[in-house]
C-alpha positions as CSV (number, residue, x, y, z in Angstrom):
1,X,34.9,-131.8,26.8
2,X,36.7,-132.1,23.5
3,X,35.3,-130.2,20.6
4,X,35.5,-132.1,17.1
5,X,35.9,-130.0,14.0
6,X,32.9,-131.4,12.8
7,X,31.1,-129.8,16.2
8,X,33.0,-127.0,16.4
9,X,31.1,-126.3,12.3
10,X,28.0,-127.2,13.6
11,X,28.7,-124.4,16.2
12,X,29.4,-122.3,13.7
13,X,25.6,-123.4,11.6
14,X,24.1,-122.5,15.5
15,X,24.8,-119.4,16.2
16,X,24.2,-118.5,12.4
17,X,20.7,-120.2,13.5
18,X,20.4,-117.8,16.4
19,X,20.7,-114.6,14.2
20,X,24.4,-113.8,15.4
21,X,25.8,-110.8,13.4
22,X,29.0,-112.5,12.9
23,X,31.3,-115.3,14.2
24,X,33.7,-113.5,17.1
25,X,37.2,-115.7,17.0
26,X,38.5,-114.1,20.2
27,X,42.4,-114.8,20.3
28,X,41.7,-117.7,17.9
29,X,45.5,-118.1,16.7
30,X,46.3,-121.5,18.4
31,X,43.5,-123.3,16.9
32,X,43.7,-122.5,13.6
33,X,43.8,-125.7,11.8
34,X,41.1,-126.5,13.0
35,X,39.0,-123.1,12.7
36,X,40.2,-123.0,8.7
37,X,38.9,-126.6,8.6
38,X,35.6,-126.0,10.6
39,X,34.7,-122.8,8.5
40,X,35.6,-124.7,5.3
41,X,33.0,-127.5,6.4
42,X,30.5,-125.0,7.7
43,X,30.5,-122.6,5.0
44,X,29.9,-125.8,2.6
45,X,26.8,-126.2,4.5
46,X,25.6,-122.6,4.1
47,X,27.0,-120.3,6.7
48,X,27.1,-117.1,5.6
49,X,27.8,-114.8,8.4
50,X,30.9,-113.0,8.6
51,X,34.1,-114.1,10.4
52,X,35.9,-111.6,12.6
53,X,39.2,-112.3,13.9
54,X,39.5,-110.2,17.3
55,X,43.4,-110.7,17.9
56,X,46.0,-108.5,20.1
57,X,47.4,-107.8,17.2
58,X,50.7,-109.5,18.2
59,X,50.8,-111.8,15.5
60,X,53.3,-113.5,12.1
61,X,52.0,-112.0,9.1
62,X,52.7,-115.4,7.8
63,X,50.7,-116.9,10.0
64,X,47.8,-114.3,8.8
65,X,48.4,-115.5,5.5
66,X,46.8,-118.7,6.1
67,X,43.4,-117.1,6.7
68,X,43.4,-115.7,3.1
69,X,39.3,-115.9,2.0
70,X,38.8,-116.9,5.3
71,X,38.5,-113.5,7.5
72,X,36.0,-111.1,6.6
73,X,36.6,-108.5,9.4
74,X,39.8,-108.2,11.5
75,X,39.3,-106.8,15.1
76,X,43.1,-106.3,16.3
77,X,44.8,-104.3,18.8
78,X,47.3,-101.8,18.2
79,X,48.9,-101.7,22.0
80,X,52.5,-100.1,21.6
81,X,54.9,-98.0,19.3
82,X,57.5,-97.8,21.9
83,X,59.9,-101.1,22.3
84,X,60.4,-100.3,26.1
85,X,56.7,-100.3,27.0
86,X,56.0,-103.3,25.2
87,X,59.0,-104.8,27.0
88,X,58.1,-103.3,30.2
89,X,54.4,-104.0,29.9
90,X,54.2,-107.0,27.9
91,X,57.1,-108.7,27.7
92,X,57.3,-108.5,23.9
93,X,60.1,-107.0,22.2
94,X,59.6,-105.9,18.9
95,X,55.8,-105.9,18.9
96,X,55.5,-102.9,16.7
97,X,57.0,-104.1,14.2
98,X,55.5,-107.4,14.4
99,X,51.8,-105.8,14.9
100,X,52.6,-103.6,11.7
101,X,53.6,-105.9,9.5
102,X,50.2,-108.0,11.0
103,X,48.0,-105.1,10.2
104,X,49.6,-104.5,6.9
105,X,48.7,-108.4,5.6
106,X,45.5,-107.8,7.5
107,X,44.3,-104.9,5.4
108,X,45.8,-106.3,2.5
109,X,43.3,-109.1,2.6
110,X,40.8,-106.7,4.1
111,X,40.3,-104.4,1.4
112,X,38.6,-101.0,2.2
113,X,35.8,-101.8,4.4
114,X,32.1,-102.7,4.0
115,X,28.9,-102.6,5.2
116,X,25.4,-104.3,5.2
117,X,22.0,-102.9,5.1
118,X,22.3,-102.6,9.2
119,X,25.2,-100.9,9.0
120,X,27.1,-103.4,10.1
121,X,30.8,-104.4,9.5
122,X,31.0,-106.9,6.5
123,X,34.2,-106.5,5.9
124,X,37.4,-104.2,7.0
125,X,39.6,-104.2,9.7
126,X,39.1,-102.1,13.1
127,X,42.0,-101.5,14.8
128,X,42.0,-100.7,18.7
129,X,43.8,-98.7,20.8
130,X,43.6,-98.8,24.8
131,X,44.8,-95.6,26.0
132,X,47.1,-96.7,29.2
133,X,47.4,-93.7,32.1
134,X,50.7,-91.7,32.0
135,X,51.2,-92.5,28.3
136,X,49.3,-90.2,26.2
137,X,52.1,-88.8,24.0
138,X,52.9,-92.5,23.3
139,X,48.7,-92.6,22.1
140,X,49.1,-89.8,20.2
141,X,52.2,-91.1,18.0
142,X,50.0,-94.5,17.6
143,X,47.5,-92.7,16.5
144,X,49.7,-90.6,13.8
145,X,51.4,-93.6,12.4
146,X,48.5,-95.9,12.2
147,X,46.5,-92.8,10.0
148,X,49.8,-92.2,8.3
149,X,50.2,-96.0,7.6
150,X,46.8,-96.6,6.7
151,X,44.3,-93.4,6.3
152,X,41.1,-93.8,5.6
153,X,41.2,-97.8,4.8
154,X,40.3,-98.9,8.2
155,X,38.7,-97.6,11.3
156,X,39.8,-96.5,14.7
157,X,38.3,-97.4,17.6
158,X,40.5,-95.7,20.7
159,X,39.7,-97.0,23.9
160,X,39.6,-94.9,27.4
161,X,38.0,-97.9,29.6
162,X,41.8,-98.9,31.3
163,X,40.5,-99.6,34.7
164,X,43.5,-100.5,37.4
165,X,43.4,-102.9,39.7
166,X,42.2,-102.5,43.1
167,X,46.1,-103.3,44.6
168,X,48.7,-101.4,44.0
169,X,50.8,-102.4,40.8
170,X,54.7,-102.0,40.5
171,X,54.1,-99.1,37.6
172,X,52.6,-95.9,39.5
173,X,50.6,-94.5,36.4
174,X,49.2,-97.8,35.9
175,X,47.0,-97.3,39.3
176,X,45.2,-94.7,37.8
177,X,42.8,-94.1,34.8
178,X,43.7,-92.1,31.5
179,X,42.6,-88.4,32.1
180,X,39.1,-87.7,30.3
181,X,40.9,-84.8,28.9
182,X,44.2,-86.3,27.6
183,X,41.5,-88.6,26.0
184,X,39.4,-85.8,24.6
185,X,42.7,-84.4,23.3
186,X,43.6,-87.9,21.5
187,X,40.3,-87.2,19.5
188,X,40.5,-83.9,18.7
């Protein structure tokens, strides 16, 4: 059934209602007229919770813009450095440039994160990282230019749960998990 932006801010009100920590947007980018619009209406009516943005990170910084005071904590990914994966993998060229100039208007808005009583995210951005099998080195580099690029401002969450499939996929390193101690390298 259709969802109204007047129902999709009551949403919003319920799950405030039902003691949510925050408002999860999970690859949100298509709808967001009517999110802005729906957040607008619900926050007149006293939401309060935080709005994360949980994105692949492959996104137009000018896009982004339009969710200025609107996001409170951005959840994006930070798949690729090299061109060629991101081809090979993904079919999208020039995603690192793309994601960097996304992250950079995302911790622009962002400012240096926060935290509630709980200890819970108020506001920040977290970026992700899933570690792909045969591709460590490539990790590594994400890892340098992303703390390069941005330090201390946000936080790192690097991810070793790449499970492949149970066929056999085209790229042979991709039928296998990321090594526990290539992964225990990356965080060292």
């Amino acid at each position: 059934a259709d969802v109204t932006i007047e129902r999709l801010s009551d949403i919003f009100l319920e799950q405030q209602g039902r003691g949510a920590h925050n408002l999860n947007l999970v690859t949100p980018t298509h709808y967001l007229p009517q999110i802005i619009l729906a957040l607008k209406m619900a926050r007149e009516r006293g939401l309060t919770l935080p709005v994360v943005y949980n994105t692949s990170g492959y996104e137009r910084a000018e896009v982004l813009r339009l969710l200025e005071g609107v996001v409170d904590v951005w959840l994006p990914d930070f798949k690729y450095l090299s061109d060629a994966l991101a081809i090979e993998y993904s079919a999208a060229p020039g995603y690192s440039d793309t994601a960097l100039a996304a992250l950079d208007e995302m911790v622009r808005q962002a400012g240096l994160p926060q935290f509630d009583s709980d200890g819970m995210m108020t506001n920040g951005v977290i970026i992700r990282h899933l570690c792909l099998p045969g591709h460590a080195e490539e990790s590594r580099q994400i890892v340098q230019t992303l703390f390069e690029r941005y330090g201390n401002r946000v936080y790192y969450s690097l991810m070793n749960q790449y499970t492949p499939p149970p066929f056999s996929l085209r790229w042979p390193n991709l039928n296998g998990r990321f090594p526990a101690e290539d992964y225990d390298q990356l965080i060292d």
